[in-house]
BAVEX-141123 format. One line per field, with one value per residue: residue in three letters; x, y, z of N, C-alpha, C in turn; residue number from 1; chain. Coordinates in steps of 0.02 Angstrom, whole numbers, plus 50000, padded with zeros to 5 digits. Atoms other than C-alpha are relative to their C-alpha. Example, Ala and Ser with C-alpha at 12.3 -4.5 7.8 and 13.67 -1.06 7.14 Angstrom:
residu: (Ala  Ser)
n_east: (50045  49958)
n_north: (49941  49941)
n_up: (50000  49997)
ca_east: (50615  50684)
ca_north: (49775  49947)
ca_up: (50390  50357)
c_east: (50045  49961)
c_north: (50060  50055)
c_up: (50000  50037)
num: (1  2)
chaine: (A  A)
END
This chain:
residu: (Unk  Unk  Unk  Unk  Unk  Unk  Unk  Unk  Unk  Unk  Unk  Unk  Unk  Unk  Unk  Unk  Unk  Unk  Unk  Unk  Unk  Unk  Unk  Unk  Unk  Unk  Unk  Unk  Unk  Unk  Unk  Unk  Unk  Unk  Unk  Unk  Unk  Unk  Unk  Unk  Unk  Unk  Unk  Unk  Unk  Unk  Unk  Unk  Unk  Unk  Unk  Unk  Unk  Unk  Unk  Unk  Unk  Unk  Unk  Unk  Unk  Unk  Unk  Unk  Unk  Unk  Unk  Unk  Unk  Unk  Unk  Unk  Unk  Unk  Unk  Unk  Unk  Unk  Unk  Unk  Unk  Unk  Unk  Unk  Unk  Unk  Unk  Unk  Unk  Unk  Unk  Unk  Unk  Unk  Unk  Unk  Unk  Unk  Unk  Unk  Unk  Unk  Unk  Unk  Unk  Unk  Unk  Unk  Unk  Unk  Unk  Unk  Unk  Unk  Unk  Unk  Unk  Unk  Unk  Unk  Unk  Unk  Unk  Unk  Unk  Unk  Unk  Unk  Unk  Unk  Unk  Unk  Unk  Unk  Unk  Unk  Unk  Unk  Unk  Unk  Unk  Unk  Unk  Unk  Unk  Unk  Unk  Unk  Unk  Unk  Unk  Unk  Unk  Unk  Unk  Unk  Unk  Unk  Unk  Unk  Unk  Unk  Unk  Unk  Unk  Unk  Unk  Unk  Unk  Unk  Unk  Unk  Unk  Unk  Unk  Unk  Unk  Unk  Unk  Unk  Unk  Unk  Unk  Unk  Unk  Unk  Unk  Unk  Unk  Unk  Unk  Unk  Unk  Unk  Unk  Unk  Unk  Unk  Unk  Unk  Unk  Unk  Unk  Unk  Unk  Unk  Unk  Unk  Unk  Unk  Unk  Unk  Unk  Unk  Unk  Unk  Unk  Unk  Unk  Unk  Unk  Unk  Unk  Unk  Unk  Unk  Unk  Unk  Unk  Unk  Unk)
n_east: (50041  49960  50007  50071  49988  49937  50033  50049  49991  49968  50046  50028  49955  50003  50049  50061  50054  50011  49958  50015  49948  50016  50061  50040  49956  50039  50022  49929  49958  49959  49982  49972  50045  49982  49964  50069  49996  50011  49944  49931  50008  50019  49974  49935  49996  50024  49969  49916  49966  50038  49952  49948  50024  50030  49941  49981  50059  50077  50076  50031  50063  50010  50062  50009  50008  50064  50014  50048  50071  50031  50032  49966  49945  49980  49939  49943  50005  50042  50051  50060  49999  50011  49965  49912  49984  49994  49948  50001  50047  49990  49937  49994  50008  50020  49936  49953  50023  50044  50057  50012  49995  50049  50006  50058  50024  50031  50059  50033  50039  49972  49980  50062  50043  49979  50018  50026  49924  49988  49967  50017  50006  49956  49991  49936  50022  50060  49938  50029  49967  49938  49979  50015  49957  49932  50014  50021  49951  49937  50044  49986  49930  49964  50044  49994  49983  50004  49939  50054  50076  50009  50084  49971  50043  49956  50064  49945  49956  50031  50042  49969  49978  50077  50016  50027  50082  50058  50008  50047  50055  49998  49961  49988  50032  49992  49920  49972  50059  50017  49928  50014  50025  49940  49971  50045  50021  49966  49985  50073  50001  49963  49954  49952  49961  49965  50013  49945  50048  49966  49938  50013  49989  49948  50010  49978  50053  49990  50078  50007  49966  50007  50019  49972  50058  50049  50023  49965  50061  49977  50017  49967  50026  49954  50061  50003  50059  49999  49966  50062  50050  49946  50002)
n_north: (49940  49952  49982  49975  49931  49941  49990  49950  49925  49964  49966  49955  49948  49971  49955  50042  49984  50051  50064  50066  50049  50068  50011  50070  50024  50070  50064  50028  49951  49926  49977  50063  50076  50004  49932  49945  49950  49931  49955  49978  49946  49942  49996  50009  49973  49930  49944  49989  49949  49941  49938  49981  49956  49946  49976  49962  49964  50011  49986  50055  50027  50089  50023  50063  50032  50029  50068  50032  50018  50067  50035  50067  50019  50104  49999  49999  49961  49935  49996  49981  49940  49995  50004  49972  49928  49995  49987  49933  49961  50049  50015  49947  49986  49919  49956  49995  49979  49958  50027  50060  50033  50046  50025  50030  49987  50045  49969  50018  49959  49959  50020  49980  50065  50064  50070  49991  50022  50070  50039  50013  49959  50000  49917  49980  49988  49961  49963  49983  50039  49998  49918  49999  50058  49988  49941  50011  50027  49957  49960  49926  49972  50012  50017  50048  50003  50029  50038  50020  50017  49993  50050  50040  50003  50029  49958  49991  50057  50064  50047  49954  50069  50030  49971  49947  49991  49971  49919  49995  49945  49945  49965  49926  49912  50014  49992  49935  49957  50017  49952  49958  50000  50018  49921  49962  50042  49978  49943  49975  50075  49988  50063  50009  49954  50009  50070  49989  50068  50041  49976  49983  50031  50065  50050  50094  50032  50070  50016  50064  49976  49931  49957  49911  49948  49979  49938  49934  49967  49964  50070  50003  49961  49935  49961  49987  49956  49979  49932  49947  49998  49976  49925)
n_up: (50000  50008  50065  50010  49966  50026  50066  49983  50006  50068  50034  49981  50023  50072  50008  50021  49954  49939  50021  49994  49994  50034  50032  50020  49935  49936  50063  50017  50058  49988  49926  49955  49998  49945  49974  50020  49941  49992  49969  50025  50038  49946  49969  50050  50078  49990  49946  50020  50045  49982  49980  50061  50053  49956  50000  50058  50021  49972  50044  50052  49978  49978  50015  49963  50061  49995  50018  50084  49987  50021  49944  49984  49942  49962  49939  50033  50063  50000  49944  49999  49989  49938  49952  49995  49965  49933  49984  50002  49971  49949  50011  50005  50053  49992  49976  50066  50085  50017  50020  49980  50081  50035  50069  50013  50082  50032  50005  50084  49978  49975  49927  49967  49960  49968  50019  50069  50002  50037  49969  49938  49933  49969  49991  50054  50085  50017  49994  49945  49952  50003  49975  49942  49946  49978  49981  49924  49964  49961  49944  50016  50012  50058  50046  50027  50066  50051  50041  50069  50005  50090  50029  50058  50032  50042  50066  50036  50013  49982  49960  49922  49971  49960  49939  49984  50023  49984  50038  50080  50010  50018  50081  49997  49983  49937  49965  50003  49974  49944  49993  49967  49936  49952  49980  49942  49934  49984  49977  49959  49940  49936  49947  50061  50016  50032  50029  50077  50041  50035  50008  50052  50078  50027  50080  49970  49999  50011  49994  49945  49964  49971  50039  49987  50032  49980  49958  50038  50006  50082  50023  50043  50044  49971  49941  49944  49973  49953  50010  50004  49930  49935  49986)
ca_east: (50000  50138  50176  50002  50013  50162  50058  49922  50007  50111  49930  49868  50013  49966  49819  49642  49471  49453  49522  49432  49523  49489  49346  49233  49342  49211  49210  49371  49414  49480  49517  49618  49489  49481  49550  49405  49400  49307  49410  49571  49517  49472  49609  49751  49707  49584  49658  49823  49780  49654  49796  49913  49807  49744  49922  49962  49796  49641  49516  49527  49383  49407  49294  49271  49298  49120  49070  49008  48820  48768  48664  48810  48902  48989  49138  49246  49235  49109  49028  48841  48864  48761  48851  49031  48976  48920  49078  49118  49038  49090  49277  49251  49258  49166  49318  49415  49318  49231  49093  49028  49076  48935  48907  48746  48732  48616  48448  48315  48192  48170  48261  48095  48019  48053  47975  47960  48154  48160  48301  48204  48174  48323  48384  48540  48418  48330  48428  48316  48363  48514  48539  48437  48541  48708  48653  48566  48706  48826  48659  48685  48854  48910  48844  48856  48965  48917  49087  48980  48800  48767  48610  48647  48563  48595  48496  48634  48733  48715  48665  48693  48792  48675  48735  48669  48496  48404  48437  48340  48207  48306  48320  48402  48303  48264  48448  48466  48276  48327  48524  48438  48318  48449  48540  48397  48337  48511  48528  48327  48399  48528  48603  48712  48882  48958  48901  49006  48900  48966  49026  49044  49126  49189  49201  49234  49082  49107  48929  49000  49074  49066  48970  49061  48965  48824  48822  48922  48803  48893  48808  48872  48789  48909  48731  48702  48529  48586  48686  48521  48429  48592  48612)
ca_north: (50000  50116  50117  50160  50309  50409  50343  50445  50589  50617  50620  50728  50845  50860  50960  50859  50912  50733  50553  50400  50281  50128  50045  49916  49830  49704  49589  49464  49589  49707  49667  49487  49324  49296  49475  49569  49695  49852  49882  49857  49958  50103  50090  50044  50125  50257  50340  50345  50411  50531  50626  50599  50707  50820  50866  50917  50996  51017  51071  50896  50813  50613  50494  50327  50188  50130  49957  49856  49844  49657  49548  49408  49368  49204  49322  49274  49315  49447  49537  49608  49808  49839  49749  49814  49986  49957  49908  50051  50150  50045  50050  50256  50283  50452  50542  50487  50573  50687  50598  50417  50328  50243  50145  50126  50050  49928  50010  49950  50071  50238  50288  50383  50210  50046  49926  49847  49793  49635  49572  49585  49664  49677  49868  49861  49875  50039  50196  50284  50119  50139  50331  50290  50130  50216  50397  50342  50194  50351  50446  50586  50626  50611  50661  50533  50538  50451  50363  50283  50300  50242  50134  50007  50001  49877  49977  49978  49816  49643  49558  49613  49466  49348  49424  49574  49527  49609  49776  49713  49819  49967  50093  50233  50375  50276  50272  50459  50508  50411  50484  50649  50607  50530  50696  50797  50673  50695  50869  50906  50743  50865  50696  50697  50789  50722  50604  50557  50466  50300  50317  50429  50366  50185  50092  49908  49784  49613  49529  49370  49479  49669  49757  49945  50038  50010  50113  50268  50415  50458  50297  50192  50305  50454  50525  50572  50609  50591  50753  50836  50788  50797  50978)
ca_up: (50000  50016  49839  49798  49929  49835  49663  49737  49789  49624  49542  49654  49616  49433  49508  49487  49536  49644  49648  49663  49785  49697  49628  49635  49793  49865  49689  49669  49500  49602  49785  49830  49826  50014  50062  50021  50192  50217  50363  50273  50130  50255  50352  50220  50071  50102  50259  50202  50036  50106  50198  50062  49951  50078  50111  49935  49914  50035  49866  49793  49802  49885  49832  49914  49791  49735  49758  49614  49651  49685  49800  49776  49947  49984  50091  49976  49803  49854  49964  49950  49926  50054  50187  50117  50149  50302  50340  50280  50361  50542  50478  50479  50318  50333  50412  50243  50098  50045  49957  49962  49764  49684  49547  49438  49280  49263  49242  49105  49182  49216  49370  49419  49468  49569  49505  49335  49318  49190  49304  49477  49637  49697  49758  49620  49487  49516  49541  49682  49799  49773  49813  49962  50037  49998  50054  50221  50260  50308  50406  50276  50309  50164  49997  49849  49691  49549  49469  49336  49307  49128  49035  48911  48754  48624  48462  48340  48359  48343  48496  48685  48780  48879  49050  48994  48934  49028  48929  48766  48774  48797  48654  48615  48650  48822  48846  48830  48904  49078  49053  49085  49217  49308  49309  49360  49491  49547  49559  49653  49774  49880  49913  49741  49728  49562  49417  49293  49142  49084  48935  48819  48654  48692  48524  48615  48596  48628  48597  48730  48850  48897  48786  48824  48670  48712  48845  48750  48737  48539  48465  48322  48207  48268  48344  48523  48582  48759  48723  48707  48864  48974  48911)
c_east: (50043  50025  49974  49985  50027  49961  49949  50012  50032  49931  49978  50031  49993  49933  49915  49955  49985  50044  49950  50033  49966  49942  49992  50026  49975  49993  50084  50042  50037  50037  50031  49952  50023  50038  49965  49978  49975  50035  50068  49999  50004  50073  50081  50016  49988  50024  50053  50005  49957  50067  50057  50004  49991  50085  50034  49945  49930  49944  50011  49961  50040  49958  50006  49989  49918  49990  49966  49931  49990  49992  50049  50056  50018  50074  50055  50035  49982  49982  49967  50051  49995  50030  50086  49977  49989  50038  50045  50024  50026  50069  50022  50008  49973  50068  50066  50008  49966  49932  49995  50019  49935  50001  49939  49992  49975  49937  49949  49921  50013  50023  49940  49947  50042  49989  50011  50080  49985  50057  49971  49995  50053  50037  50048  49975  49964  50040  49952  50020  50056  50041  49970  50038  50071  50007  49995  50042  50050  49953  50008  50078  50037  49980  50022  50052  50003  50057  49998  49920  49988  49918  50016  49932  50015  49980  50090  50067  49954  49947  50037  50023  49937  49996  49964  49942  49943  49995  49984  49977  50012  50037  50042  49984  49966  50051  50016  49936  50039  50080  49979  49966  50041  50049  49970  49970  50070  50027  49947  50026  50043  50039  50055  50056  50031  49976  50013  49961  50060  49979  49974  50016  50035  49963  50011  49929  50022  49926  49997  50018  49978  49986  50011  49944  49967  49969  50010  49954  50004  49992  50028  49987  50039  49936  50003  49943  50003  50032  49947  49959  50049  50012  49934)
c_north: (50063  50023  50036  50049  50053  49972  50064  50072  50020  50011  50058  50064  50031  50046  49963  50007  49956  49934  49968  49959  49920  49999  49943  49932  49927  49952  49967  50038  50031  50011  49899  49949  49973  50052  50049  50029  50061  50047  50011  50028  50046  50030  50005  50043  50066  50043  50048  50047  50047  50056  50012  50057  50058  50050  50041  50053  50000  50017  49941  49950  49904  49972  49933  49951  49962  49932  49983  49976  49928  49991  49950  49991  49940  50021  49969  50028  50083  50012  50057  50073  50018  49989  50010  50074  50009  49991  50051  50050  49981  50020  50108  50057  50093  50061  50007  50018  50049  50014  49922  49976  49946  50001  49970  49989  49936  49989  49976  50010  50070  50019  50065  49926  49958  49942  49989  49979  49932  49956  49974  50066  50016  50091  50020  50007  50062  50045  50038  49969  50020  50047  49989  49939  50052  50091  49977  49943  50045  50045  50063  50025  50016  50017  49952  50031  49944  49986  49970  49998  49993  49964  49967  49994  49954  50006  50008  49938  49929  49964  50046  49929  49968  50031  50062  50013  50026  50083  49988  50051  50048  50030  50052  50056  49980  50028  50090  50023  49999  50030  50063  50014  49986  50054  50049  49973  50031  50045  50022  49980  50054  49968  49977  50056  50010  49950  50017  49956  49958  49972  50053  49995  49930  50001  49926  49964  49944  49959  49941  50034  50084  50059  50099  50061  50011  50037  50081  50046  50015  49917  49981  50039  50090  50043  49991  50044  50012  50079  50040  49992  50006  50078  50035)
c_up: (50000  49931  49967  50026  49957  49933  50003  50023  49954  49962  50030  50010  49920  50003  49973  50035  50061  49956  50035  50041  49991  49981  49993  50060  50038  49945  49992  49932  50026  50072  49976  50027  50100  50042  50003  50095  50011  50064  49966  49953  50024  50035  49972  49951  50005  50038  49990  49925  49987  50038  49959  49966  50036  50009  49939  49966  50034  49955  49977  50041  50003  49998  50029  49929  49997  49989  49964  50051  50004  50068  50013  50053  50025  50056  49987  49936  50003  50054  49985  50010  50056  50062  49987  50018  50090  50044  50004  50040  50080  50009  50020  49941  49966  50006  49954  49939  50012  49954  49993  49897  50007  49937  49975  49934  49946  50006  49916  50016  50013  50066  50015  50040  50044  49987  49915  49958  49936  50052  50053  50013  50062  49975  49935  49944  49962  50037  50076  50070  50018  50036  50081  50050  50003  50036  50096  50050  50037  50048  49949  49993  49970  49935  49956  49943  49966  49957  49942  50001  49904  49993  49923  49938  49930  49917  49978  49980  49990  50029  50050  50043  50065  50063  49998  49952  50022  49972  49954  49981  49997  49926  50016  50020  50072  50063  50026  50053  50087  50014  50029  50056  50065  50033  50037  50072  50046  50030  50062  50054  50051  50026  49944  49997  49947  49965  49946  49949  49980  49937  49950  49925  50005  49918  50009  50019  49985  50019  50052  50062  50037  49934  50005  49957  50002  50049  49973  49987  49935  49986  49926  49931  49978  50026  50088  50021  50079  50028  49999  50071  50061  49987  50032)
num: (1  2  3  4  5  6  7  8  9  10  11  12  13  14  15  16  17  18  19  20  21  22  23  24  25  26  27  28  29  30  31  32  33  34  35  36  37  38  39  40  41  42  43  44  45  46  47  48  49  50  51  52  53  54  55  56  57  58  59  60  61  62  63  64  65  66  67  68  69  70  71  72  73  74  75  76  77  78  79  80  81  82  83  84  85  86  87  88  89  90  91  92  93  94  95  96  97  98  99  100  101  102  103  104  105  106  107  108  109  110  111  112  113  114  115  116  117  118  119  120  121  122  123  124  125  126  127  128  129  130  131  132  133  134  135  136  137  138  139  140  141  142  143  144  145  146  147  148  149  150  151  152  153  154  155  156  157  158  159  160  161  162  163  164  165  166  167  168  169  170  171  172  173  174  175  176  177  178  179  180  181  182  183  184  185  186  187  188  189  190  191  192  193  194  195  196  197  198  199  200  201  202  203  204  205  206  207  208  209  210  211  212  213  214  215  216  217  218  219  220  221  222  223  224  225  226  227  228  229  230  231)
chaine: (A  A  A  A  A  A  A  A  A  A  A  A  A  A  A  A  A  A  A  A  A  A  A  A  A  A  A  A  A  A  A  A  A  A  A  A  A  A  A  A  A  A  A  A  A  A  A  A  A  A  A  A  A  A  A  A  A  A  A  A  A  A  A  A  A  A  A  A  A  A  A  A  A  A  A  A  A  A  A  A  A  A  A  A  A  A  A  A  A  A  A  A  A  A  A  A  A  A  A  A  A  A  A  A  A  A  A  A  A  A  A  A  A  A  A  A  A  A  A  A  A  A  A  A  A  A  A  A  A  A  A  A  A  A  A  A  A  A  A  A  A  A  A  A  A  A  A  A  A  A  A  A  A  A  A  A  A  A  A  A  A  A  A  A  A  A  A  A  A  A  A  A  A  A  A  A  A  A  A  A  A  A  A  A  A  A  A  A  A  A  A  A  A  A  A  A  A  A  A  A  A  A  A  A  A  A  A  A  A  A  A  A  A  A  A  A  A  A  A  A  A  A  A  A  A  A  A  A  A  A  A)
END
């Protein structure tokens, strides 16, 4: 982790509105299969490269790395969002940022509702939940930044890989309508400090795998209607 410290303060020497410390942490991609820790994240990572930064610059914004949204916990591979922030959250986490990281981007509804998901009923599928588990897990304390909020749409290619069938139905002008609601919801909420859309021009679509473009708001067409409802 020390490494990763002095990585983090040479970025935060090139001057950068905020930093992310990590991402996605509670899924075996990204954290150590059997290592997976919201205290030792907290305590290792974040602390250390909360004063790192702070030191070279108290205006940059710290963001808490956002955990990948999922119900799947076996406490090894994974562990349930929910109960990694609450670790979190437990670990002190508050006292190390300056906004909470979230990640949402697997919506095939508008995020004005709750119900009505093709995947389920489960909170990771409906952006309102979401703002309200990771908002009210810190009591407020904290407001949210959005690290990715995108909406997949697969109007323009092929096929959309099977894991991510439950975005059939969405279109284009879905993709872009609920891009902007998402923003304004956002802003009214008080409980949003920062949301970055995901993406805006990949060109990487793998129809077995990780369909990237389809989220891109500049579609394969070189059009972008989400450009119109996000302005």
């Amino acid at each position: 982790f020390a490494g990763f410290v002095n990585y983090v303060r040479a970025v935060a020497g090139l001057g950068p509105d905020a930093i992310e410390i990590w991402n996605e942490q509670n899924i075996d991609f990204e954290w150590p299969a059997g290592q997976i820790d919201p205290s030792s994240y907290v305590n290792s990572m974040l602390a250390p490269a909360y004063q790192a930064i702070k030191a070279v610059s108290p205006n940059i914004l710290v963001v808490t790395g956002a955990p990948a949204p999922t119900g799947f916990d076996n406490g090894t591979n994974a562990w349930a969002d929910n109960r990694y922030l609450a670790g979190m959250r437990a670990a002190g986490a508050a006292n190390y940022a300056d906004c909470i990281g979230i990640h949402y981007n697997a919506g095939a509804t508008s995020p004005t509702v709750s119900t009505g998901h093709p995947g389920g009923s489960h909170y990771s599928w409906y952006y309102q939940p979401m703002v309200d588990l990771y908002y009210n897990t810190f009591g407020g304390a904290r407001k949210l930044c959005f690290t990715e909020l995108g909406y997949l749409s697969g109007e323009g290619f092929s096929a959309l890989p099977p894991n991510f069938a439950w975005a059939a139905g969405t279109s284009v002008q879905e993709h872009a309508q609920w891009l902007g609601e998402a923003r304004d919801l956002s802003e009214a909420s008080g409980r949003v400090l920062l949301m970055i859309v995901y993406n805006v021009d990949f060109t990487g679509y793998d129809p077995t795998g990780d369909p990237q473009a389809g989220y891109a708001i500049v579609r394969p067409d070189g059009s972008c209607p989400a450009c119109t409802t996000l302005k």
